[in-house]
C-alpha positions in Angstrom: 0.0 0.0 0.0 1.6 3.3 -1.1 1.0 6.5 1.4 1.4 9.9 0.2 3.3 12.4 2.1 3.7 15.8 0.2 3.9 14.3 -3.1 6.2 11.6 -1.8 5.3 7.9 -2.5 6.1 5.6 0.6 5.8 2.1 0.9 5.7 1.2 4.8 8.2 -1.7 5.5 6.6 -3.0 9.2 8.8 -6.2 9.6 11.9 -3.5 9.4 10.2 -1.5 11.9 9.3 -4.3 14.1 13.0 -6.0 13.7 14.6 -2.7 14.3 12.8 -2.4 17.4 13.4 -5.6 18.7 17.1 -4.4 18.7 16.8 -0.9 19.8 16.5 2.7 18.9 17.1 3.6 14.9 20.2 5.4 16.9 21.7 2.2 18.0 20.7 0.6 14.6 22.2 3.3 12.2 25.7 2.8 14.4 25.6 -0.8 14.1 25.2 -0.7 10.5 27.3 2.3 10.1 24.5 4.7 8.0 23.1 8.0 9.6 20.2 7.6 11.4 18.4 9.7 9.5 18.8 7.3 6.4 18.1 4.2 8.3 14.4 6.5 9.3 14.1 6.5 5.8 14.7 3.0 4.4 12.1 1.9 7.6 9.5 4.3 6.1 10.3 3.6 2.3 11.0 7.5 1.2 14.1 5.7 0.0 15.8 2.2 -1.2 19.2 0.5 -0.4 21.9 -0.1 -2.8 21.9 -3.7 -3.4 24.8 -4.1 -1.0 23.5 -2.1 1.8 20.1 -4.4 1.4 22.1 -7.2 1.8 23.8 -6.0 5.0 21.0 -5.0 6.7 18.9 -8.4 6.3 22.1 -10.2 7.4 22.0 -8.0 10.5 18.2 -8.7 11.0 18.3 -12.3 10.3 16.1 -12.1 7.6 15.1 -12.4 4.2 16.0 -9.4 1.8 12.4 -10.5 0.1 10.8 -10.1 3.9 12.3 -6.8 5.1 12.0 -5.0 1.3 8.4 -6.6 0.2 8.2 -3.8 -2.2 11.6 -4.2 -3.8 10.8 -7.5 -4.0 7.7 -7.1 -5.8 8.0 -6.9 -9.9 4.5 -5.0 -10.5 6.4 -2.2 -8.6 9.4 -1.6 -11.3 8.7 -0.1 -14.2 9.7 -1.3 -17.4 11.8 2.0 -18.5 14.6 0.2 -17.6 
């Protein structure tokens, strides 16, 4: 489901949230993972999307499927086909 914040398209990523929880503030988090925390706020609200690498790190650090934590990367009717 796509929200719309100021003409900004967001895809809400809840397993993130909830995972991200589990291990503490997004302040801890960004430090583990070595982003600003203000980045990490944005990949766990979808205003933005990982590099490849940077997805894989963070599902590593989760425990998790890339497919579970990004539903929205993972799903094809969301690309377009201007590639």
């Amino acid at each position: 489901m796509l929200k719309e914040k100021d003409n900004i398209k967001t895809v809400p990523r809840p397993l993130f949230k909830t995972l991200r929880k589990e291990r503490g503030s997004q302040r801890f988090v960004s430090i583990e993972l070595d982003i600003a925390e203000s980045y990490l706020r944005h990949l766990e609200n979808g205003y933005c999307d990982p590099s490849p690498k940077l997805m894989f790190k963070i599902a590593d650090y989760f425990q998790c499927s890339v497919y579970d934590l990004f539903p929205d990367l993972a799903d094809l009717k969301n690309w377009s086909n201007n590639a």
